[in-house]
C-alpha positions as CSV (number, residue, x, y, z in Angstrom):
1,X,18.5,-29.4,-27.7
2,X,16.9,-26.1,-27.0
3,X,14.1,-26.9,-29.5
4,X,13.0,-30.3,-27.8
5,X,13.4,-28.9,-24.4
6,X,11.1,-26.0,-25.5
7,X,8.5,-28.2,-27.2
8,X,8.8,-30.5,-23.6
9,X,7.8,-27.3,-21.6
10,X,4.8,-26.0,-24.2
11,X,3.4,-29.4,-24.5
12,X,3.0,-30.2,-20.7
13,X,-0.2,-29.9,-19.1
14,X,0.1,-27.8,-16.4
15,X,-1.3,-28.2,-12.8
16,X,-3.0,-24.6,-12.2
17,X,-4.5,-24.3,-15.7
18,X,-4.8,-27.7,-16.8
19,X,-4.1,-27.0,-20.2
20,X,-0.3,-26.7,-22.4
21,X,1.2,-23.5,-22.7
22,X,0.6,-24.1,-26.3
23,X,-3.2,-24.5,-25.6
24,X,-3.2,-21.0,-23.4
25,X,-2.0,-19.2,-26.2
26,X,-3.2,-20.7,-29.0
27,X,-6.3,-22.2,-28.4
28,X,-5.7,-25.6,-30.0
29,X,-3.1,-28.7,-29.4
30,X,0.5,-28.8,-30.8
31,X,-0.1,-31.0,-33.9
32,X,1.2,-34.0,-34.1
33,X,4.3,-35.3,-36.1
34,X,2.7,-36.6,-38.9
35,X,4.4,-36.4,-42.5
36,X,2.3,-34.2,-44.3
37,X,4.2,-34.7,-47.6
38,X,2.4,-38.1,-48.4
39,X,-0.9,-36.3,-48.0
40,X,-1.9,-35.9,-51.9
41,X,-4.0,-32.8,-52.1
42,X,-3.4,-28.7,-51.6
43,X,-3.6,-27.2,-48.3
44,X,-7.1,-26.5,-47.4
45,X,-7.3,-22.2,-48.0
46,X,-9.9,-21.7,-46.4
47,X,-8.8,-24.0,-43.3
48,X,-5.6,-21.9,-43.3
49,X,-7.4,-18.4,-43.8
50,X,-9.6,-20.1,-41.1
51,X,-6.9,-20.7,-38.5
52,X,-5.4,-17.0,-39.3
53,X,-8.7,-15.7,-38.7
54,X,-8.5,-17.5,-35.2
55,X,-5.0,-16.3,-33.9
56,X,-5.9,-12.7,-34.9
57,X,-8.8,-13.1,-32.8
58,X,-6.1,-14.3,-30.1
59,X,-4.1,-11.5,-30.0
60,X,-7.1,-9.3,-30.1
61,X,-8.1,-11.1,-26.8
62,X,-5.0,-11.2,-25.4
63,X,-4.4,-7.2,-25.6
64,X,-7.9,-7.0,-24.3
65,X,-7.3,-8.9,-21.7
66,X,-3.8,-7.5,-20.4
67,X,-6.1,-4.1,-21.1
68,X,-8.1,-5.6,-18.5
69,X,-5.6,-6.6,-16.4
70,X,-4.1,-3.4,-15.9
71,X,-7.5,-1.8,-15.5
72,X,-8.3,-3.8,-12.5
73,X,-5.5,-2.7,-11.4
74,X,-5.5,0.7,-11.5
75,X,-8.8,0.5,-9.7
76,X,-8.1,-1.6,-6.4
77,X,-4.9,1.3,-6.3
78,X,-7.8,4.1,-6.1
79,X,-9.5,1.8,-3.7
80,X,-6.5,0.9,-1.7
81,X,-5.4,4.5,-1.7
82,X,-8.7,6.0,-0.5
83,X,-8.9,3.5,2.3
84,X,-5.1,4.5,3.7
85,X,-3.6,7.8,4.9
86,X,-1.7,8.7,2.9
87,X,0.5,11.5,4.2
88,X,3.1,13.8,1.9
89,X,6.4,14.5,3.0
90,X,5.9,17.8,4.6
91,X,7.8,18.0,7.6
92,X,6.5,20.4,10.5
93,X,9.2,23.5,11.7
94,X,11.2,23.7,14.3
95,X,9.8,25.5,17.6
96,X,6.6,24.5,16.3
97,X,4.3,23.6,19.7
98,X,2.3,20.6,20.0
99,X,1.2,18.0,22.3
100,X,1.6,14.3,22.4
101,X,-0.6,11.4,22.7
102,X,-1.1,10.0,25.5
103,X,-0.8,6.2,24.9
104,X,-1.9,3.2,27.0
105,X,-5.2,2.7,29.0
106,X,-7.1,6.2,29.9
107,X,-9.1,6.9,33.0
108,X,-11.7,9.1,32.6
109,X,-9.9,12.1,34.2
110,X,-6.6,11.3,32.2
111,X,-5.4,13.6,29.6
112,X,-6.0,12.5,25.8
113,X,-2.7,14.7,25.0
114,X,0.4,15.8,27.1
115,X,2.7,18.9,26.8
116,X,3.2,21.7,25.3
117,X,5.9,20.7,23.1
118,X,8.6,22.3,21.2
119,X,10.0,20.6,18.1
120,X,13.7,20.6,18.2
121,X,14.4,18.1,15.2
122,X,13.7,15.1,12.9
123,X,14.5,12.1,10.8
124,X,14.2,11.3,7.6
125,X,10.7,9.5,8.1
126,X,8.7,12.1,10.1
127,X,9.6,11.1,13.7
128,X,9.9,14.5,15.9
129,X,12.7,15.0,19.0
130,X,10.4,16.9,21.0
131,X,11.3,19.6,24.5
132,X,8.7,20.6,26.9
133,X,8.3,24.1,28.4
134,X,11.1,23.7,30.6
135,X,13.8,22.9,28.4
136,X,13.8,18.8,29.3
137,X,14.1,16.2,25.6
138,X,11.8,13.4,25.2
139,X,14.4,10.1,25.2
140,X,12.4,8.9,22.0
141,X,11.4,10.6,18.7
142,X,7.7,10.5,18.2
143,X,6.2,10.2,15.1
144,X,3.8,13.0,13.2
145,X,0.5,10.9,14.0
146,X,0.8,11.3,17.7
147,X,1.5,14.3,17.6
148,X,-1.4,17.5,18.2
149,X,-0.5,20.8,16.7
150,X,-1.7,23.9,18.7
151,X,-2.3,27.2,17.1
152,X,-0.5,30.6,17.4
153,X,-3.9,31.5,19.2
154,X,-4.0,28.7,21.6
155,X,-0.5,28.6,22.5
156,X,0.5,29.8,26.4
157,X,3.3,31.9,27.2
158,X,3.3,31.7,30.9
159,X,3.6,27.9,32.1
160,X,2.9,27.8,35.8
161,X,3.8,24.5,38.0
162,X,1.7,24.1,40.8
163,X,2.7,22.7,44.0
164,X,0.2,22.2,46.4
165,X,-3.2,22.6,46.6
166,X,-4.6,24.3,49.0
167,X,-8.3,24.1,48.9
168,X,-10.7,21.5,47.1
169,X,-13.9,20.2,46.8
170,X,-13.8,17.2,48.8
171,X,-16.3,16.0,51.6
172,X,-15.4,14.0,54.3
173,X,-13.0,12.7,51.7
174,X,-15.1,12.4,48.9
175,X,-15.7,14.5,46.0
């Protein structure tokens, strides 16, 4: 039963290539059922070296092509990879100071980046538990991309609150 069920699937056209199976790897149509035994004669050799010649061309092709195939693919990785960030697993120290984004809409006199920051921890896929200068955690862990590393050289030891403002600039209430 396997056999027929076999020859059913090879032998139907299908709808995205519009050829057999059969055809696809063979380049020609399943033959027929014909009783070659009446035929009086000898097999054609040079047909038969023909057709040899034919499928060894075949697999030729084929190996070119799935050559091909894989070629392609390797290339539109390089492509793919170049366009993405790709980012190794490096994970920053603790008490390393940075700053965070600041996310949302921006006036012009907002800050781009908010802190300093002290890294107190992280998970397994580079999101950072974060404490400001006074000791207080961030609720959320914020991930490596938002985050701003400062240098040794730019770093501020003395953090200073300010309260009030005494003097400014302003004129008759505008500045």
């Amino acid at each position: 039963m396997i056999p027929f069920v076999k020859l059913a699937y090879n032998t139907r056209v299908h709808s995205v290539t519009k050829m057999t199976p059969f055809e696809v790897m063979f380049g020609i149509k399943v033959n027929s059922f014909d009783n070659y035994e009446d035929i009086e004669g000898e097999i054609d050799s040079e047909a038969l070296l023909k057709r040899v010649n034919q499928i060894a061309e075949l697999v030729k092709l084929r190996n070119k092509v799935v050559e091909n195939i894989n070629e392609k693919q390797q290339k539109q990785l390089e492509v793919q990879n170049k366009r993405t960030k790709r980012m190794k697993r490096t994970f920053l120290e603790k008490g390393t100071v940075c700053y965070r984004k600041n996310d949302g809409i921006l006036t012009a006199l907002a800050p781009r980046w908010i802190g300093p920051y002290t890294i107190l921890d992280h998970d397994e896929r580079g999101n950072y538990l974060l404490v400001d200068s006074l000791g207080v955690g961030l609720q959320q862990k914020i991930p490596v991309e938002k985050l701003l590393i400062v240098d040794e050289s730019q770093q501020q030891d003395n953090v200073v609150e300010v309260k009030e403002i005494l003097k400014d600039r302003t004129i008759e209430n505008k500045i």
